[in-house]
Steps between C-alpha positions, in 0.01 A plus 500: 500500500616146590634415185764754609576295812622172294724530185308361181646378191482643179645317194608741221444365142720789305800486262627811540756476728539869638129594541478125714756608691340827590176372602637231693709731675229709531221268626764330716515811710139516533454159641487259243735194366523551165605209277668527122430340259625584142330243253176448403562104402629454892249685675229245489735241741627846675141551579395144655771445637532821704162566553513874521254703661462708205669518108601795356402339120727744233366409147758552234757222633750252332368161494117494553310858546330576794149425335602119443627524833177606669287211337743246611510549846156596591382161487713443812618861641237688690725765608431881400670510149582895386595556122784729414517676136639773340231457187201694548256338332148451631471154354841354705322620818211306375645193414686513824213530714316214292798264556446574870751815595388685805614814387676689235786752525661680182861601513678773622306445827583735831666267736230639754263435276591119454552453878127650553320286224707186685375623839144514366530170401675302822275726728190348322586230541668468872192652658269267310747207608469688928151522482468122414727419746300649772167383388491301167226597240313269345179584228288249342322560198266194414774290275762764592750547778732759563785463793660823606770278736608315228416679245353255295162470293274191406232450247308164542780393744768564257820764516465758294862624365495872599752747480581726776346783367175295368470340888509871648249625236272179587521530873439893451162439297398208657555679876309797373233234352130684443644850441669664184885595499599769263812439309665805735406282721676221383788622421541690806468151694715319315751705325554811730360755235218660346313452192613760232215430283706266235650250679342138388753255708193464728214443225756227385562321786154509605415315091807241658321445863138466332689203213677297829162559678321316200300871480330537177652871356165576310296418805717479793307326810800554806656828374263747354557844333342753582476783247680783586538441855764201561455065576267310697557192619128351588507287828312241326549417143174465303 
């Protein structure tokens, strides 16, 4: 896994001072930097500043919560952001995933646990980043353009302002363009895991693709759903 091979850096939005601690010592010995931060009104300038490869995102934190800290810096930070909570409360995971969170973690976590759901989410996106490297992907779709190398999408010649999760569930539709992806499928590309039947992160951040993509919801043209079976993205919009 050659995200193994280089150390990546994590920065760790959490107020409690033991439980950082842990996890940084624990993540350190698995090959990762881990950064601290301790308040949520600094971690904005923490965030652009370092540019971390990842943020741990805790939401209960003195200052600004992790929610207001999430819509701030997605305009400008593209980086896999991973939300940290000890509520569990279906409605937090879906307000973090509609603020743009890549994924959602409730507390007490197994440190093995953590370090796998990070791993899912650097080795997504190192081998998309070595595949582009060795032969950069490009797709055209009429008014749209999708670059795997730089990871960047245009509508009518204009960047669209994607999220790291939205760009890897773009490329995955639009690379699989003509044939229906079920939401196991989905989930199992970009996420690491199956679909238990409940989960609706992917239904919602599909209904945030289709609003950047100008997609009407009631009669989506690029991204359609298919009943029972999954998403289609059409290879030429009608």
């Amino acid at each position: 896994m050659e995200y193994e091979q280089q150390t990546s850096v994590l920065l760790l939005v959490e107020d409690d001072a033991k439980l950082a601690a842990l996890m940084q010592e624990y993540l350190g010995k698995n090959g990762f930097q881990v950064l601290l931060e301790a308040r949520g009104d600094l971690a904005p300038a923490r965030i652009f500043h370092e540019s971390p490869d990842l943020v741990l995102l805790d939401i209960m934190l003195p200052g600004k919560d992790g929610f207001a800290i999430c819509r701030e810096i997605r305009p400008h930070y593209s980086g896999p952001v991973m939300m940290l909570t000890a509520r569990d409360d279906d409605l937090d995971e879906l307000l973090g995933l509609e603020l743009g969170a890549d994924d959602y973690i409730s507390k007490p976590v197994q440190p093995r646990l953590l370090l796998a759901r990070i791993r899912a989410v650097m080795r997504r996106l190192g081998g998309e980043r070595s595949a582009s490297a060795r032969e950069p992907a490009r797709l055209v779709f009429e008014d749209l353009e999708i670059d795997a190398a730089s990871r960047e999408a245009r509508l009518q010649g204009n960047p669209l302002s994607l999220t790291t999760a939205e760009f890897d569930l773009l490329w995955l539709l639009a690379s699989h363009a003509g044939a229906v992806l079920s939401r196991d499928d989905i989930l199992r590309n970009v996420r690491g895991i199956g679909y238990d039947g409940t989960d609706r992160s992917i239904d919602l951040r599909i209904s945030r693709l289709r609003k950047k993509l100008g997609d009407d919801s009631l009669e989506p043209r690029r991204i359609k759903t298919v009943r029972g079976a999954g998403y289609l993205f059409v290879l030429a919009a009608s």
